[in-house]
DRENTI-398752 format. One line per field, with one value per residue: residue number from 0; residue in one letter; x, z, y negated of N, C-alpha, C, O in turn. Coordinates in nm, 2 decimals. Example, Ala and Ser with C-alpha at 12.3 -4.5 7.8 and 13.67 -1.06 7.14 Angstrom:
BEGIN
pake: [0; 1]
bado: [A; S]
n.X: [1.32; 1.28]
n.Z: [0.78; 0.71]
n.Y: [0.57; 0.22]
ca.X: [1.23; 1.37]
ca.Z: [0.78; 0.71]
ca.Y: [0.45; 0.11]
c.X: [1.32; 1.29]
c.Z: [0.78; 0.79]
c.Y: [0.33; 0.00]
o.X: [1.42; 1.34]
o.Z: [0.85; 0.80]
o.Y: [0.33; -0.11]
***
This chain:
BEGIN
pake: [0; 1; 2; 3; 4; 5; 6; 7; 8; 9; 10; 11; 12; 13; 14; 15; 16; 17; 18; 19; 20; 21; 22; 23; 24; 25; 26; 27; 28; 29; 30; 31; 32; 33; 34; 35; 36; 37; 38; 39; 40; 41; 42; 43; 44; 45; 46; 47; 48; 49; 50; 51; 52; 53; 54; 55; 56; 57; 58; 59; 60; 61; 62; 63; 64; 65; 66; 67; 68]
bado: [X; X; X; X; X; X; X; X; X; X; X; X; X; X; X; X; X; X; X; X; X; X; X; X; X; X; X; X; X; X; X; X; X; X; X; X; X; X; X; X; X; X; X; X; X; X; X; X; X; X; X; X; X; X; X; X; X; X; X; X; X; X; X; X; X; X; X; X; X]
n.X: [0.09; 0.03; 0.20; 0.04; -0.21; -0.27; -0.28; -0.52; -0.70; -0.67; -0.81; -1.04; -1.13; -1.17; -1.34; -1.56; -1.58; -1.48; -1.64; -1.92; -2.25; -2.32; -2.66; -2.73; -2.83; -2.56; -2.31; -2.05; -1.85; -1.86; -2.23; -2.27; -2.19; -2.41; -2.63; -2.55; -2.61; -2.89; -3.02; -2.99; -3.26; -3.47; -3.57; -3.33; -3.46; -3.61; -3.42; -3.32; -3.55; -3.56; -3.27; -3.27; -3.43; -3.29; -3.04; -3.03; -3.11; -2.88; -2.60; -2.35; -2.12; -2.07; -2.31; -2.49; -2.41; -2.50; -2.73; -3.05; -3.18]
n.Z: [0.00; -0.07; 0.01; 0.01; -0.07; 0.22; 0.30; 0.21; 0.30; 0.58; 0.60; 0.52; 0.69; 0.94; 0.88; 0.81; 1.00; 1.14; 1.21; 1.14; 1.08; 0.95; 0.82; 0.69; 0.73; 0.74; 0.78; 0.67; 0.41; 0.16; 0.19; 0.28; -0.01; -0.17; -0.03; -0.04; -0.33; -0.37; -0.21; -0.35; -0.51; -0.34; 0.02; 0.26; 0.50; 0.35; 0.23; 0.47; 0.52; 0.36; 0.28; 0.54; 0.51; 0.26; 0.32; 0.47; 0.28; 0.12; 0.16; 0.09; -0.17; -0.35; -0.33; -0.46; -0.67; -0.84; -0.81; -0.92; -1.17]
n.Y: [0.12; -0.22; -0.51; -0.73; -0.57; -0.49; -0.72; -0.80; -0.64; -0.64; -0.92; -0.88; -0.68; -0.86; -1.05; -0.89; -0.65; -0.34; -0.17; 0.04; 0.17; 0.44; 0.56; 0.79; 1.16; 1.36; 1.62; 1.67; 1.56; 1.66; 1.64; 1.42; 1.28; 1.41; 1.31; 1.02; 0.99; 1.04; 0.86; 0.61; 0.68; 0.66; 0.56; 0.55; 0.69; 0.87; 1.04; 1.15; 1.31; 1.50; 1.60; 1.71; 2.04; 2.06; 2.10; 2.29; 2.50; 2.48; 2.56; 2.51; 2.33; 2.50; 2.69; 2.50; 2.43; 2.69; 2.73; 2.78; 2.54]
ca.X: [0.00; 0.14; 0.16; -0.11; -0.36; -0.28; -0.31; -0.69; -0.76; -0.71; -0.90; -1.22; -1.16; -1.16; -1.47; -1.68; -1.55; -1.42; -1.75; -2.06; -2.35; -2.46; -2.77; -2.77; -2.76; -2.45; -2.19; -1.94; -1.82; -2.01; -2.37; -2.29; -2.21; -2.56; -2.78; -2.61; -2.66; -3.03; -3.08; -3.02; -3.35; -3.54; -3.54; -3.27; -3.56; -3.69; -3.34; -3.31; -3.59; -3.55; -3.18; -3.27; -3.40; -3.20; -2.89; -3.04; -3.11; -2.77; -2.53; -2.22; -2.13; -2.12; -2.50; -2.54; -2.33; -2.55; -2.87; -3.16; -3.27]
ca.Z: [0.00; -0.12; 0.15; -0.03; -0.04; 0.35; 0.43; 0.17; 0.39; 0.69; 0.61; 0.51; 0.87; 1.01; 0.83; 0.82; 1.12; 1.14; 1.28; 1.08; 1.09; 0.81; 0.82; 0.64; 0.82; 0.70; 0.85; 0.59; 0.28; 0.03; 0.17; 0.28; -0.12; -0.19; 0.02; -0.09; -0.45; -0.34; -0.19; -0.48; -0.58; -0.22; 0.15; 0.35; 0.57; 0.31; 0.20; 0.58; 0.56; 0.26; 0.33; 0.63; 0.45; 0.12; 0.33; 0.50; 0.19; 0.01; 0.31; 0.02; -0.34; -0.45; -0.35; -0.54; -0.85; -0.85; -0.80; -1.05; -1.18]
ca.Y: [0.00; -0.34; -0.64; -0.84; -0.55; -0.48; -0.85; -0.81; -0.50; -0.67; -0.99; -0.84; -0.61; -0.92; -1.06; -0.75; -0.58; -0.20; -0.06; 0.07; 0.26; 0.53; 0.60; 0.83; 1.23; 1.46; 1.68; 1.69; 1.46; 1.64; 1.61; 1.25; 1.24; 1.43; 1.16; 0.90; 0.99; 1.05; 0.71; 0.53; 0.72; 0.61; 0.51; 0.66; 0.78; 0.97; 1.09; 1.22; 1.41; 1.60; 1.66; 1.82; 2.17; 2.13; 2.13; 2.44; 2.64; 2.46; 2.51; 2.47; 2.27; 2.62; 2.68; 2.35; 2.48; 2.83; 2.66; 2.77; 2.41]
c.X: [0.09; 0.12; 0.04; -0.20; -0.37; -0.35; -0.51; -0.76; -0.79; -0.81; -1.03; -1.21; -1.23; -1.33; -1.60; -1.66; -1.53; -1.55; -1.87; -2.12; -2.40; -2.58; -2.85; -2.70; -2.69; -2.34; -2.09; -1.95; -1.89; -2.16; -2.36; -2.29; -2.36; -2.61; -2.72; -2.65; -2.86; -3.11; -3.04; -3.16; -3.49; -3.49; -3.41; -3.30; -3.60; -3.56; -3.31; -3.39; -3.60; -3.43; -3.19; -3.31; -3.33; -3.04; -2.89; -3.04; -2.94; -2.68; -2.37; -2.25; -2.13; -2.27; -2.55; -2.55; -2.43; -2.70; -2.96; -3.19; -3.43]
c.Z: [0.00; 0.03; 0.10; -0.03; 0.13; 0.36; 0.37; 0.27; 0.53; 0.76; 0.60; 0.64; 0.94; 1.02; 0.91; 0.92; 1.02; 1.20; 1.16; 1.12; 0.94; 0.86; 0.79; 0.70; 0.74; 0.78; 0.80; 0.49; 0.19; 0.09; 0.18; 0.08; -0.20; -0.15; 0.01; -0.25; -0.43; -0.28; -0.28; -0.50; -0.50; -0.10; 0.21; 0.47; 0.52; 0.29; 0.32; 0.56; 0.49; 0.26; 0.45; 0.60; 0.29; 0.19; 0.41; 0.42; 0.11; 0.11; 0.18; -0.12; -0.39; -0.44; -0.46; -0.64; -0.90; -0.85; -0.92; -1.07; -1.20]
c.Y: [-0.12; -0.40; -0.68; -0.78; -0.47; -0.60; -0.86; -0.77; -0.57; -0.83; -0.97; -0.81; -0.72; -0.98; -0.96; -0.65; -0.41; -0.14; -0.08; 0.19; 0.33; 0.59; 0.73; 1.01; 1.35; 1.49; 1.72; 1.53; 1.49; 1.65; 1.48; 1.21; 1.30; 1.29; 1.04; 0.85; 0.99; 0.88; 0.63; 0.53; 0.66; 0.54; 0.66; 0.77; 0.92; 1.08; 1.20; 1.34; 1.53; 1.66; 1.75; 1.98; 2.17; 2.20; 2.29; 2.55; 2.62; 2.45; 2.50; 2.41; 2.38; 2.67; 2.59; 2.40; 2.56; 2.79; 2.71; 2.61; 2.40]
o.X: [0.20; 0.06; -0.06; -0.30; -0.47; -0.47; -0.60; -0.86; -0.90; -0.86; -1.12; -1.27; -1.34; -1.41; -1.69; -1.73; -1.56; -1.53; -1.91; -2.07; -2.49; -2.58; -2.97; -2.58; -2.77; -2.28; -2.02; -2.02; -1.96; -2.23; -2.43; -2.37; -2.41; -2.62; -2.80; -2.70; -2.93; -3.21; -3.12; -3.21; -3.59; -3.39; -3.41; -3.24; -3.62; -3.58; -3.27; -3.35; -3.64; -3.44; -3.12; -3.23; -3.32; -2.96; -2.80; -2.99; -2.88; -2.67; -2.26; -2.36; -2.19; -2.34; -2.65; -2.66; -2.46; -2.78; -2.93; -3.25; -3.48]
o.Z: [0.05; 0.13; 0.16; 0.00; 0.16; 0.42; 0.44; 0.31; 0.57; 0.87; 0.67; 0.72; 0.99; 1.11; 1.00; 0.92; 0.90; 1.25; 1.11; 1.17; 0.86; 0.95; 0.82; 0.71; 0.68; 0.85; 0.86; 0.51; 0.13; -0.01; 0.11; 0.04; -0.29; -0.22; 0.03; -0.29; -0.49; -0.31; -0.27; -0.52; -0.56; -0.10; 0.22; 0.52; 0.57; 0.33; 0.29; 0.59; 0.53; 0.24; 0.45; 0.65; 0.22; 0.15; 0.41; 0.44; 0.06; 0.16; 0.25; -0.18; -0.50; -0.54; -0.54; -0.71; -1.02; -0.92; -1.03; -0.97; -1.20]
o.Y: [-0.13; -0.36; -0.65; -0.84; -0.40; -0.60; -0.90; -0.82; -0.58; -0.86; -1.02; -0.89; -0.70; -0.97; -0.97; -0.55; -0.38; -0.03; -0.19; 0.29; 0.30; 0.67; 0.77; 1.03; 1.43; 1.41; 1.80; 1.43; 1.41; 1.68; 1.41; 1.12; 1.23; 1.19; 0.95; 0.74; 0.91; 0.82; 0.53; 0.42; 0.63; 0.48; 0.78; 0.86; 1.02; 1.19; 1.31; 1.45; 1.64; 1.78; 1.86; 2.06; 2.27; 2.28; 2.38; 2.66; 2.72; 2.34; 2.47; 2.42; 2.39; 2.69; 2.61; 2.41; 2.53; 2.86; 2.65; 2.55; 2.28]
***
């Protein structure tokens, strides 16, 4: 990382602080990338609650992959 995109890095921090909230509920990197492709589509409410049995029947990206469409 250069100086100048530290010193960027650490002006936004400063800005926009180092703490957030997702909203959105996953236990890994790829479902967080499922719901948040899915919220594009809705509310992250709704994305919650539909994620809750896809991720049960799709517990891997190879479930995903294998998936009848």
């Amino acid at each position: 990382m250069t100086k100048r995109t530290k010193e960027i890095l650490d002006r936004l921090d400063q800005v926009y602080t180092t703490e957030y909230k997702c909203y959105l509920n996953h236990e890994n990197a790829w479902q967080l990338l499922i719901a948040t492709m899915l919220s594009a589509q809705c509310t992250d409410a709704r994305v919650n609650i539909v994620t809750k049995d896809l991720f049960q029947k799709y517990k891997s990206p190879q479930d995903f992959a294998e998936a009848d469409l």
